[in-house]
ChimeraX commands (.cxc) that place a marker at each C-alpha (Angstrom):
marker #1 position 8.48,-23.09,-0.12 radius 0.5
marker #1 position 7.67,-22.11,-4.20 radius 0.5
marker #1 position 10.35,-19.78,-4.67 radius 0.5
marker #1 position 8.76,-16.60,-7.42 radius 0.5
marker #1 position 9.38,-16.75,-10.58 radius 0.5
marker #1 position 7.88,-13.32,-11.50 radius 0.5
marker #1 position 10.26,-10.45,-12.27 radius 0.5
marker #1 position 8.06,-7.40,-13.03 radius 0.5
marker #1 position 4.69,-6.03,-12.11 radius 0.5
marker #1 position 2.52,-3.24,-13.30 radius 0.5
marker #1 position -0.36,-2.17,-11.57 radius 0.5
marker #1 position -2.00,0.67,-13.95 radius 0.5
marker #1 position -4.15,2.80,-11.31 radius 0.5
marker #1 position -7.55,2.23,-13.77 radius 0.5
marker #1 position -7.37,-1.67,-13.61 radius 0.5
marker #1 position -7.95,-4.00,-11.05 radius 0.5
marker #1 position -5.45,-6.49,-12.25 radius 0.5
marker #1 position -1.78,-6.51,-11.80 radius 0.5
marker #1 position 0.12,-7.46,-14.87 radius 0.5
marker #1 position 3.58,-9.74,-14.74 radius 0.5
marker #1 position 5.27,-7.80,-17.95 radius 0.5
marker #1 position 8.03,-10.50,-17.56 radius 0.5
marker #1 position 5.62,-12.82,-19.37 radius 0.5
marker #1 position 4.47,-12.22,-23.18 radius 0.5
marker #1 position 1.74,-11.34,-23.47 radius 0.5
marker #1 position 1.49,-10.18,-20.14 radius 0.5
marker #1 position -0.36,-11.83,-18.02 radius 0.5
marker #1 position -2.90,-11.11,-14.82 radius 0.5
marker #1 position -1.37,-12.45,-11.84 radius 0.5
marker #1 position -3.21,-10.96,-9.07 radius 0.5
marker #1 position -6.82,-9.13,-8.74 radius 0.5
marker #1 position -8.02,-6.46,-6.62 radius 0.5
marker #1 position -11.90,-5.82,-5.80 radius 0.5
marker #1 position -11.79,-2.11,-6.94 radius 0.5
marker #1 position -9.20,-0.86,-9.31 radius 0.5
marker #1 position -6.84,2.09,-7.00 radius 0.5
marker #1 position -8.26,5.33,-9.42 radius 0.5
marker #1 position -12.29,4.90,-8.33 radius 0.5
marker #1 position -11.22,4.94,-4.55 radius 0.5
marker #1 position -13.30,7.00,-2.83 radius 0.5
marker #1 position -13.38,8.41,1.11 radius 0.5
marker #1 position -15.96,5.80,1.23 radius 0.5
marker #1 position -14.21,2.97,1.09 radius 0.5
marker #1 position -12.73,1.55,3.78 radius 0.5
marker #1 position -11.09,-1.80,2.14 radius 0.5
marker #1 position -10.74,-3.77,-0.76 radius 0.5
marker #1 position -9.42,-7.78,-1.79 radius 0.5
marker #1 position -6.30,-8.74,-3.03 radius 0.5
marker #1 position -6.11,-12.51,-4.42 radius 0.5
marker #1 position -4.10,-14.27,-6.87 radius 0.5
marker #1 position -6.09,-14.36,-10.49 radius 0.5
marker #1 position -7.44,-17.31,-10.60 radius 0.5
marker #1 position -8.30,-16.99,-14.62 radius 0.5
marker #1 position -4.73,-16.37,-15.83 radius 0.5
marker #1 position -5.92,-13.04,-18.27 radius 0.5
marker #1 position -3.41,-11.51,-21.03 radius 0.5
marker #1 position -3.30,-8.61,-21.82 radius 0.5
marker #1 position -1.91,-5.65,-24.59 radius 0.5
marker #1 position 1.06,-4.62,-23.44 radius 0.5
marker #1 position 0.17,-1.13,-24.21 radius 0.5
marker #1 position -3.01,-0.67,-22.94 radius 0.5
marker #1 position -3.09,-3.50,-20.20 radius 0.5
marker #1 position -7.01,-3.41,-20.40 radius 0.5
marker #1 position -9.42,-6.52,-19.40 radius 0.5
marker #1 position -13.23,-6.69,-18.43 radius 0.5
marker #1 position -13.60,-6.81,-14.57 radius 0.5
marker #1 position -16.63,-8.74,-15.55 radius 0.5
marker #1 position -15.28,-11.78,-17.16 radius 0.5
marker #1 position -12.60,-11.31,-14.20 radius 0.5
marker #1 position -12.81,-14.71,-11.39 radius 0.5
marker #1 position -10.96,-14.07,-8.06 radius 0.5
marker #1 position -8.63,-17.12,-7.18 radius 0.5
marker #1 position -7.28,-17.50,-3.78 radius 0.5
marker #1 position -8.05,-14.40,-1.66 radius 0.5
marker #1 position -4.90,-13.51,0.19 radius 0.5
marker #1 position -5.14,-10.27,2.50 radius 0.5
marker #1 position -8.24,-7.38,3.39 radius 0.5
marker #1 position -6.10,-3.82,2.88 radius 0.5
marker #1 position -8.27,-1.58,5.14 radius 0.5
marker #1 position -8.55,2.20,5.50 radius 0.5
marker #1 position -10.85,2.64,7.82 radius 0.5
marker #1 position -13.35,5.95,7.70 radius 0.5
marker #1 position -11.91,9.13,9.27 radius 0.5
marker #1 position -8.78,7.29,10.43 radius 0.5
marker #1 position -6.31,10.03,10.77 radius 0.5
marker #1 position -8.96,11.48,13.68 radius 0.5
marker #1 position -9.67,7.86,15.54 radius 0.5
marker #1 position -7.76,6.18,18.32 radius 0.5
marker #1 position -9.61,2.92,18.31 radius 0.5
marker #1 position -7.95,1.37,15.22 radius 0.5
marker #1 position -4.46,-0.19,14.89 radius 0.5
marker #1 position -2.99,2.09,12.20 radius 0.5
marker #1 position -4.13,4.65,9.35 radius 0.5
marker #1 position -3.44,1.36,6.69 radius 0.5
marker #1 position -2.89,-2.43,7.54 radius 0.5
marker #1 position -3.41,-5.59,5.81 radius 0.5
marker #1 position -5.39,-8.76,7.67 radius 0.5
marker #1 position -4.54,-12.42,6.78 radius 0.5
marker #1 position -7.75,-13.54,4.87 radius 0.5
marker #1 position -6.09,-17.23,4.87 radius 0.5
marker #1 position -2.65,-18.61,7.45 radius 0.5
marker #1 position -2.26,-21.57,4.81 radius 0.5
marker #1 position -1.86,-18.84,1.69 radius 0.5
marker #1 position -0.50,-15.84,3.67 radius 0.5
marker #1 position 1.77,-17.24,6.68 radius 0.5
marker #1 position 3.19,-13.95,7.18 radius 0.5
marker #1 position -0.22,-13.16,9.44 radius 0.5
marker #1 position -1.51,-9.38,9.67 radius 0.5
marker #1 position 0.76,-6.38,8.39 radius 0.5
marker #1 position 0.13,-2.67,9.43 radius 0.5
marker #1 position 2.14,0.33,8.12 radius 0.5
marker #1 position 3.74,3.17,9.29 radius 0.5
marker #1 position 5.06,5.69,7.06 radius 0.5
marker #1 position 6.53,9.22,7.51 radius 0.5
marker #1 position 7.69,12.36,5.10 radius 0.5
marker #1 position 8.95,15.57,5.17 radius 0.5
marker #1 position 6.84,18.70,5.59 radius 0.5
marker #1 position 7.32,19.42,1.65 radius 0.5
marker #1 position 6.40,15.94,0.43 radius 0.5
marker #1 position 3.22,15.18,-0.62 radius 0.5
marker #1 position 3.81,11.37,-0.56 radius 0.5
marker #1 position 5.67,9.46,1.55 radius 0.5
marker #1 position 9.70,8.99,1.70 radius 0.5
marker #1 position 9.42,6.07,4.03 radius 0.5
marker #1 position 6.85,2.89,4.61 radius 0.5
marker #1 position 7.83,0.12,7.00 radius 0.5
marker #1 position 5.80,-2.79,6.79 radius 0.5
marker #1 position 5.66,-5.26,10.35 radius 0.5
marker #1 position 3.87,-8.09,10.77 radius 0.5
marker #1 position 2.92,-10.29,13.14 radius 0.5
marker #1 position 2.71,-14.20,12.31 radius 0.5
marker #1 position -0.32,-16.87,13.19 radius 0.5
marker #1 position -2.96,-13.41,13.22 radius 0.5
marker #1 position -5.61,-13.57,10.98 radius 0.5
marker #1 position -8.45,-11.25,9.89 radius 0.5
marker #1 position -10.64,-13.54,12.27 radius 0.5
marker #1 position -8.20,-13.13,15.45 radius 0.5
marker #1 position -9.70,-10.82,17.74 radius 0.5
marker #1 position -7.34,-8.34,18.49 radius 0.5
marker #1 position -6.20,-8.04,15.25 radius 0.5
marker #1 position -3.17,-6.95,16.71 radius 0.5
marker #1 position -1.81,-7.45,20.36 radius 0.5
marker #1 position -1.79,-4.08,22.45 radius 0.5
marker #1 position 2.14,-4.50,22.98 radius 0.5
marker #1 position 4.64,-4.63,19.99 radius 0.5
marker #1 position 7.10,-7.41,21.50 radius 0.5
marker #1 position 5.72,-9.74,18.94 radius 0.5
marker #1 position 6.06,-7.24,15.27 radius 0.5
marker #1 position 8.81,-8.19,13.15 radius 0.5
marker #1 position 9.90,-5.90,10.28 radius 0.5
marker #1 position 8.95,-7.36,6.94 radius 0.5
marker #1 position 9.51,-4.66,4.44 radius 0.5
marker #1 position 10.88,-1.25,4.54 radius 0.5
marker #1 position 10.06,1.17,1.24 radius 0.5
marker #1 position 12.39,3.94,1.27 radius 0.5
marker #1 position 12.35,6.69,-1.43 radius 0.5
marker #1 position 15.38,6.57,-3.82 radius 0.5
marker #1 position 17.92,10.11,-3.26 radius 0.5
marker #1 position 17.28,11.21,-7.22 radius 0.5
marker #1 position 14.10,9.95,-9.17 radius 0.5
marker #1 position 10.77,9.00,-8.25 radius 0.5
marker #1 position 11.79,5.76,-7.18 radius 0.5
marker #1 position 11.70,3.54,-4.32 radius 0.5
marker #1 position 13.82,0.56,-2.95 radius 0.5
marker #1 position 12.21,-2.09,-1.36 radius 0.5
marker #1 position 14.41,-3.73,1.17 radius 0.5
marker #1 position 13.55,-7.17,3.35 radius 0.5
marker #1 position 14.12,-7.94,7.45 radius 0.5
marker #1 position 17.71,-8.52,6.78 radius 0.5
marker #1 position 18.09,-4.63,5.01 radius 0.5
marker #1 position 18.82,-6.59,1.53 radius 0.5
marker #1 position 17.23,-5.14,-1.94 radius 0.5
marker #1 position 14.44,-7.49,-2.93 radius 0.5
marker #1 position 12.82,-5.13,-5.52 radius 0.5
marker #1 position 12.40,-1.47,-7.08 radius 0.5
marker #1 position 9.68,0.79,-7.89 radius 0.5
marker #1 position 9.38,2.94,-10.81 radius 0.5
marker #1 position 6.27,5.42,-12.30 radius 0.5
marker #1 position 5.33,4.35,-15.00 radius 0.5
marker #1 position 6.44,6.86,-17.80 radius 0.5
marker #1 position 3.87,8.98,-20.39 radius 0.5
marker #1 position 4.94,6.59,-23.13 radius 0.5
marker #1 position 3.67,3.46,-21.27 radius 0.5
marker #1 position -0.49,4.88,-21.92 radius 0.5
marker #1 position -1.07,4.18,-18.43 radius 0.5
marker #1 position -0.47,5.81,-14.78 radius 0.5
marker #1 position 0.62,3.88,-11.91 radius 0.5
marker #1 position 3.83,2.23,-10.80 radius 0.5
marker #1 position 6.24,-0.59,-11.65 radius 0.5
marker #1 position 7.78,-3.25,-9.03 radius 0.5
marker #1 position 10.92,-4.99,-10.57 radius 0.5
marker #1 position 11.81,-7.91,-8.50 radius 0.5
marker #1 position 15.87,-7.68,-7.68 radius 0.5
marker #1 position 16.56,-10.58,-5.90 radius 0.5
marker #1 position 16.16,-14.14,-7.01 radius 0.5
marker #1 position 15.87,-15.28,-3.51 radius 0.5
marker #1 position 12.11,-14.24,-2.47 radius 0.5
marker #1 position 9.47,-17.53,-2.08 radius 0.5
marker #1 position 6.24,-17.07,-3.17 radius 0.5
marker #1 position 4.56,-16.16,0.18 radius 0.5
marker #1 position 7.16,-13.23,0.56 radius 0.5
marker #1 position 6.02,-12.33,-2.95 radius 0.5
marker #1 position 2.07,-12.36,-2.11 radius 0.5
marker #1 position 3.05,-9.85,0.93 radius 0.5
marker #1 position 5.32,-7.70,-0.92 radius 0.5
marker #1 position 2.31,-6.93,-3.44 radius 0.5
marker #1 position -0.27,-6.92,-1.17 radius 0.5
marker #1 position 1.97,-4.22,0.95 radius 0.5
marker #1 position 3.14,-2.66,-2.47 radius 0.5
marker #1 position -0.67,-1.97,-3.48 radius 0.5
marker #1 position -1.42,-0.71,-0.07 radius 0.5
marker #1 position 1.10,1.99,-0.15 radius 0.5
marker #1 position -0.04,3.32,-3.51 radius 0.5
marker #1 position -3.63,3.66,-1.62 radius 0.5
marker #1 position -1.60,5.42,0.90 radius 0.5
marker #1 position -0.52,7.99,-2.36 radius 0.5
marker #1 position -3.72,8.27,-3.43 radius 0.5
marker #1 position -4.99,9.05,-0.19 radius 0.5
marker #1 position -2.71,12.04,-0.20 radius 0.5
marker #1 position -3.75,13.36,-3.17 radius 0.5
marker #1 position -5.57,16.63,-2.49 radius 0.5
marker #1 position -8.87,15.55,-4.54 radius 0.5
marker #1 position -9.06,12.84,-1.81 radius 0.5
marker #1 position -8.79,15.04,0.80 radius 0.5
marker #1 position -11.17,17.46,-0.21 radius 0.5
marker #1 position -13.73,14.54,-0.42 radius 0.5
marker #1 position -12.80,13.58,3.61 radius 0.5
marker #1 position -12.67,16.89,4.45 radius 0.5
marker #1 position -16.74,16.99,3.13 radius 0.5
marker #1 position -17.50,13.83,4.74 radius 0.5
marker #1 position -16.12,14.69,8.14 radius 0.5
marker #1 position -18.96,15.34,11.06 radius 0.5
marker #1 position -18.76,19.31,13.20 radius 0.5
marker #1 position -17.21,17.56,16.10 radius 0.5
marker #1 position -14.37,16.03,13.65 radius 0.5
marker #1 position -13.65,18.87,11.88 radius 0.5
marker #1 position -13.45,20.93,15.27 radius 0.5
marker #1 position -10.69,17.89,16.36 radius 0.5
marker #1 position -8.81,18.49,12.98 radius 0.5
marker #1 position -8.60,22.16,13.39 radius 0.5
marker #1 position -7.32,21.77,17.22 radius 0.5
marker #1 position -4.66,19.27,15.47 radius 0.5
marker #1 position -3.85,21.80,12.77 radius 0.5
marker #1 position -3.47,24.66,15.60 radius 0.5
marker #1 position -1.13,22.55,17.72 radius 0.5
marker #1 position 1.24,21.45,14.70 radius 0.5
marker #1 position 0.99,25.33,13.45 radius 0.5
marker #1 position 2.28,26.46,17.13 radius 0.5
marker #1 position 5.04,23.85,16.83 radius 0.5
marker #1 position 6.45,24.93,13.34 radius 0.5
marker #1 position 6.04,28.62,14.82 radius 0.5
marker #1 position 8.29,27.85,17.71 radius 0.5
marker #1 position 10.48,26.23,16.03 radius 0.5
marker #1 position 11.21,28.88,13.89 radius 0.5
marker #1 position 11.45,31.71,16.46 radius 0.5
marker #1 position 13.90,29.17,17.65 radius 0.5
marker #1 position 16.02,29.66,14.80 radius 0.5
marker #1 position 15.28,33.34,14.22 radius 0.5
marker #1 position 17.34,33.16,18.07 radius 0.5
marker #1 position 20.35,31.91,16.83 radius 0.5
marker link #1:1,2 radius 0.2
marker link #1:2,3 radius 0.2
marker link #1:3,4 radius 0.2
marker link #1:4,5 radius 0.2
marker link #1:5,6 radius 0.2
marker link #1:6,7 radius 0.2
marker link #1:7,8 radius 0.2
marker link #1:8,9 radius 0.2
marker link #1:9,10 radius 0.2
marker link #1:10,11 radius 0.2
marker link #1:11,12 radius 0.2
marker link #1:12,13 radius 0.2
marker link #1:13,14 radius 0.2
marker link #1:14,15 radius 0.2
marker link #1:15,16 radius 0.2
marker link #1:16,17 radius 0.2
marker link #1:17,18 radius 0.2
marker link #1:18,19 radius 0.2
marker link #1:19,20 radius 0.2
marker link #1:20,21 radius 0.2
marker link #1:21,22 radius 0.2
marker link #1:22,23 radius 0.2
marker link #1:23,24 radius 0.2
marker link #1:24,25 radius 0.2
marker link #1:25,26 radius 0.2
marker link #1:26,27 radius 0.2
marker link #1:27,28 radius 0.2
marker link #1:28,29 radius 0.2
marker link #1:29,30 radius 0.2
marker link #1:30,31 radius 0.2
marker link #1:31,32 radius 0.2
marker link #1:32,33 radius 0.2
marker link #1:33,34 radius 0.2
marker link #1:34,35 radius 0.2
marker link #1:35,36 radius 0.2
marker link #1:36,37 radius 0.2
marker link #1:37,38 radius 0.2
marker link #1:38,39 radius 0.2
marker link #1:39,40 radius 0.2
marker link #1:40,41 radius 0.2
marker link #1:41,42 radius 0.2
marker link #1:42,43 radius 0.2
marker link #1:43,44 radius 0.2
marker link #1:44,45 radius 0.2
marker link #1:45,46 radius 0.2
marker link #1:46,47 radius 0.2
marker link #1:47,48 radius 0.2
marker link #1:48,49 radius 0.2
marker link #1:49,50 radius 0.2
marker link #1:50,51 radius 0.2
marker link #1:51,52 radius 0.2
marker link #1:52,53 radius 0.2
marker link #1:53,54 radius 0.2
marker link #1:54,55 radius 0.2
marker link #1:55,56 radius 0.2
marker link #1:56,57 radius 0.2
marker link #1:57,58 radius 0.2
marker link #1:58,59 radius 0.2
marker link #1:59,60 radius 0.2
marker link #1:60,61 radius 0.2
marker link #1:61,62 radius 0.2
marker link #1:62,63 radius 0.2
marker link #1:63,64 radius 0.2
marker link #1:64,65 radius 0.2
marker link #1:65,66 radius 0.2
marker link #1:66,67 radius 0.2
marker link #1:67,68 radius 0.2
marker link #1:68,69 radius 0.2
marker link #1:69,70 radius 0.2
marker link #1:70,71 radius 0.2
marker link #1:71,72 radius 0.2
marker link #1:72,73 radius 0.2
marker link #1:73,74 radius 0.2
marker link #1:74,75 radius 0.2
marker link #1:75,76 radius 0.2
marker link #1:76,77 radius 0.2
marker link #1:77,78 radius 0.2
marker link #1:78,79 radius 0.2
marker link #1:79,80 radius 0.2
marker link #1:80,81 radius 0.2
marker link #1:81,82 radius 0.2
marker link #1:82,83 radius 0.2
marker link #1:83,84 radius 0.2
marker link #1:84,85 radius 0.2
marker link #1:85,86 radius 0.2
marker link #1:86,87 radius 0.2
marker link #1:87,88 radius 0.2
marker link #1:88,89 radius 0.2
marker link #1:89,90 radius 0.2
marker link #1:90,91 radius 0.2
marker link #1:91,92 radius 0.2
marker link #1:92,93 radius 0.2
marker link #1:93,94 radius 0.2
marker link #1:94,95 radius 0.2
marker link #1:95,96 radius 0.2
marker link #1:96,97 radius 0.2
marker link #1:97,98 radius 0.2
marker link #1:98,99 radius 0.2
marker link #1:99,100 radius 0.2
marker link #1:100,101 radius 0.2
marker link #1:101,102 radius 0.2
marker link #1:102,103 radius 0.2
marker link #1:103,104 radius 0.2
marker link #1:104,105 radius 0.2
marker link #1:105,106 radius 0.2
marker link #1:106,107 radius 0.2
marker link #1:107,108 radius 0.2
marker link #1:108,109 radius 0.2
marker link #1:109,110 radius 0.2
marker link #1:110,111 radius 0.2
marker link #1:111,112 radius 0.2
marker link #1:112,113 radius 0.2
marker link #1:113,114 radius 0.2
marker link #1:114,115 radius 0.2
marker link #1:115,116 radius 0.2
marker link #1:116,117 radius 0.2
marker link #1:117,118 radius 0.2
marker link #1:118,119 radius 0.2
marker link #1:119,120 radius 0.2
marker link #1:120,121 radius 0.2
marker link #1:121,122 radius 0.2
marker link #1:122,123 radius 0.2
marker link #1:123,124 radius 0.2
marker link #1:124,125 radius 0.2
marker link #1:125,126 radius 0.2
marker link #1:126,127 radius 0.2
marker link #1:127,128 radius 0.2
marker link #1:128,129 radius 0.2
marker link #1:129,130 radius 0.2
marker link #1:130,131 radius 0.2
marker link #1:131,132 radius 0.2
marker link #1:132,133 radius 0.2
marker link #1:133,134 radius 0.2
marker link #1:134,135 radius 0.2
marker link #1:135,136 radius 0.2
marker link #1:136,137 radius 0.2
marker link #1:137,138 radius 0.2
marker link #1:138,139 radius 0.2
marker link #1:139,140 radius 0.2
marker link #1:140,141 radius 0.2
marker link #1:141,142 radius 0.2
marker link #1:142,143 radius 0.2
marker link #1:143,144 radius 0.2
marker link #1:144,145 radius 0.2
marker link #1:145,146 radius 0.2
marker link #1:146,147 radius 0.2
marker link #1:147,148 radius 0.2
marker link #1:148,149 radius 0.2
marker link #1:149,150 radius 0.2
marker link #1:150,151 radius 0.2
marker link #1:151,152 radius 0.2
marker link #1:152,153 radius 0.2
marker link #1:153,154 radius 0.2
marker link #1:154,155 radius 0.2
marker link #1:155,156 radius 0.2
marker link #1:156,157 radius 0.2
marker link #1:157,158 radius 0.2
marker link #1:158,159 radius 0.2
marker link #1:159,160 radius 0.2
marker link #1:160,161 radius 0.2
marker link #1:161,162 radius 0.2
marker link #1:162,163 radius 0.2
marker link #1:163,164 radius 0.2
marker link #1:164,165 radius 0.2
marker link #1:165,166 radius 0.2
marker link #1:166,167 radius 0.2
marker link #1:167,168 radius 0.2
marker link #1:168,169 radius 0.2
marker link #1:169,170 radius 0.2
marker link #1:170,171 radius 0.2
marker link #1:171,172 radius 0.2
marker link #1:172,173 radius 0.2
marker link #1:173,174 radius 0.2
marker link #1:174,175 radius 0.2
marker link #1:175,176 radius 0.2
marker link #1:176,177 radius 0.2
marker link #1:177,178 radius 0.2
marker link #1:178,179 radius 0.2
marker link #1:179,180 radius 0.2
marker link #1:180,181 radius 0.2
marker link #1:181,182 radius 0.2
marker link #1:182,183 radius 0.2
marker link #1:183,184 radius 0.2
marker link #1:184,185 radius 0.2
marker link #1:185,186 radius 0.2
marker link #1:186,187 radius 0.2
marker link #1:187,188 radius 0.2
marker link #1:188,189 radius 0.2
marker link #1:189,190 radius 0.2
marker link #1:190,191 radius 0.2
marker link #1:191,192 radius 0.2
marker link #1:192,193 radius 0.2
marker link #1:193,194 radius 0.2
marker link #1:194,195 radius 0.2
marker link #1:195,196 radius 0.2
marker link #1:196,197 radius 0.2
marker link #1:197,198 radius 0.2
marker link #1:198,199 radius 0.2
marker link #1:199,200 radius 0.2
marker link #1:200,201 radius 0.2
marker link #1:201,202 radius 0.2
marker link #1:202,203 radius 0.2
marker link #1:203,204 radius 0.2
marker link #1:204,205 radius 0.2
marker link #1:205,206 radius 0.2
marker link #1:206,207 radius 0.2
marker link #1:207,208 radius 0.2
marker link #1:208,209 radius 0.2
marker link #1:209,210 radius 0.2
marker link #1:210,211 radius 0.2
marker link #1:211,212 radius 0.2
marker link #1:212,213 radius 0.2
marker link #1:213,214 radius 0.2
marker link #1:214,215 radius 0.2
marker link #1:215,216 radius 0.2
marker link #1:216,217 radius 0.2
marker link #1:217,218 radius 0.2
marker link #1:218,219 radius 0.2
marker link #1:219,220 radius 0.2
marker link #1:220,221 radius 0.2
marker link #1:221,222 radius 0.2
marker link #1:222,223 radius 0.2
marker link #1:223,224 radius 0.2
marker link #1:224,225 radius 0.2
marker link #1:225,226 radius 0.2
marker link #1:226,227 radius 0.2
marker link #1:227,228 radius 0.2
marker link #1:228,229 radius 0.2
marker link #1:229,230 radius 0.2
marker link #1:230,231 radius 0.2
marker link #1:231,232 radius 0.2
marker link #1:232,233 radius 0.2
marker link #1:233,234 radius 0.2
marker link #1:234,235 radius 0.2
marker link #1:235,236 radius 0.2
marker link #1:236,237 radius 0.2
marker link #1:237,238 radius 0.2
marker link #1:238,239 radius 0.2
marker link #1:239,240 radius 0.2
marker link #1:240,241 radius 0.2
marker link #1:241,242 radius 0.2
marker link #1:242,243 radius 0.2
marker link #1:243,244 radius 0.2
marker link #1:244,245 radius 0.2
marker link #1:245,246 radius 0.2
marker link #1:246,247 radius 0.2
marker link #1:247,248 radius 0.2
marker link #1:248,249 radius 0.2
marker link #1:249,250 radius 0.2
marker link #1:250,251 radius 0.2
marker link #1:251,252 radius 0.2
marker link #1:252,253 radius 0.2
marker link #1:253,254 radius 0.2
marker link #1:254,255 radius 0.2
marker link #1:255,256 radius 0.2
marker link #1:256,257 radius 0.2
marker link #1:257,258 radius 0.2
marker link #1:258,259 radius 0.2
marker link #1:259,260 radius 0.2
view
């Protein structure tokens, strides 16, 4: 396998490309169907491919026209699907499905992520995935775990806004960074740490790396508010019997501590 030769990423939250700064000018690497900032509740997936028209761009605006934008090899489906945090019939909240086993041997990915109760985003992201499953293999994944590997585990850095990306073995394979006010654009930057990472690993590292800022955005209280409109009587009634139960928990586990 192609081993990467890409050493930095940028995806701005406006665009729909993601930019390899290592390169000057930098240049459009991969493409997404709909750029991370017009999400709405709506939407319950978008495609990630490899740019098939290698664009440049400025490095400080990082602007092209979606229009004049071809998609190249499509490479995963990241899927959120409607009113997921109230459903039992899907998988997971976020997972990724193989559009292609010759481009993306890796095979479906779903997340799971967890935070504490005064985070808004989350510390912690582990990635599994489980090999020859495609977005055309029905289940997309089997009712029993014995077959998920860990691929990727994102963990929040102790100080900064960071995060360290880490592979099945626990090694650093890259970083993630906010972009800063000075860089004219908002969204994140992955710097590749390891030299050791083929291309395939690359593709689902991205791919997983994109999902998880969906995750973010999904957070964000504007978001929210837009479910929260969306969501039928009967879900809203199931939401506020799942807010009651985690509001008795915290309460007992505070008289709990008021005890000692």
């Amino acid at each position: 396998m192609a081993q990467a030769k890409t050493t930095s990423l940028v995806l701005a939250d406006a665009d729909h490309l993601i930019y390899d700064t290592s390169s000057t000018p930098p240049t459009a690497v991969y493409g997404l169907s709909t750029n991370i900032e017009s999400l709405t509740y709506k939407d319950s997936s978008l495609n990630f491919s490899r740019a098939l028209d290698q664009k440049t761009a400025s490095s400080s605006t990082l602007e092209s026209d979606p229009a004049t934008q071809q998609e190249g090899d499509r490479l995963y489906n990241l899927v959120h699907p409607l009113n997921a945090d109230y459903r039992t019939d899907i998988p997971a909240h976020f997972f990724l499905t193989c559009h292609s086993p010759s481009l993306s041997p890796v095979g479906n990915i779903k997340l799971t992520t967890s935070k504490s109760l005064l985070s808004s985003k989350p510390d912690k992201i582990k990635a599994v995935h489980y090999p020859n499953r495609t977005a055309s293999t029905s289940p997309l994944f089997p009712d029993e775990d014995a077959t998920e590997k860990v691929l990727l585990t994102c963990s929040k850095q102790t100080f900064g806004k960071g995060y360290t990306w880490t592979n099945s073995q626990n090694k650093e394979v890259a970083r993630e960074e906010e972009l800063k006010d000075g860089d004219a654009v908002k969204g994140r930057r992955l710097i590749f740490t390891s030299g050791q990472i083929t291309q395939e690993e690359q593709d689902a590292l991205v791919a997983v790396w994109v999902l998880k800022r969906w995750v973010e955005v999904a957070e964000e209280k504007e978001f929210k508010k837009e479910a929260l409109d969306k969501l039928s009587p009967a879900e809203q009634a199931a939401m506020d019997m799942k807010w009651f139960k985690r509001a008795g928990g915290l309460a007992g586990l505070a008289a709990a501590g008021g005890a000692c």
